[in-house]
C-alpha positions in Angstrom: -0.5 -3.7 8.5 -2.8 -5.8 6.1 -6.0 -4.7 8.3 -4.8 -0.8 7.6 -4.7 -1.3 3.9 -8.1 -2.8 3.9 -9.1 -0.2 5.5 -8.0 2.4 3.4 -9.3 0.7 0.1 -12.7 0.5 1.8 -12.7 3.9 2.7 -13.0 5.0 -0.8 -9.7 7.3 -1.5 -9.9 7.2 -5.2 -7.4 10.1 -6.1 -4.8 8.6 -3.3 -5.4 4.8 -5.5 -5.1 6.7 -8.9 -1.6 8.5 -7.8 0.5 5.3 -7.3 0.0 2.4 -9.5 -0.3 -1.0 -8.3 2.8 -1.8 -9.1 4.8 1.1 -7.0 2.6 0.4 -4.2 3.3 -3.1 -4.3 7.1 -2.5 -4.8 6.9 0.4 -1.8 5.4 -2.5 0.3 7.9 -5.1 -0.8 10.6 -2.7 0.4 9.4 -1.7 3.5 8.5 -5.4 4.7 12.2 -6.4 3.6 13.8 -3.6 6.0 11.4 -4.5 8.7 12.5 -8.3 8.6 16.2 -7.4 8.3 
């Protein structure tokens, strides 16, 4: 999961970075890696 998020920063998607904030992608994230471990 991590190494596909690295990826996708490297690979230079600025407008898909600008559309969700840090914050909602980190929230997104949190959610996701809570229903997976439930």
């Amino acid at each position: 999961m991590a190494d596909a998020v690295d990826r996708r920063r490297s690979s230079g998607n600025g407008k898909m970075k600008m559309k969700m904030s840090h914050r909602e992608f980190r929230l997104l994230f949190t959610r996701v890696f809570v229903q997976l471990h439930l």
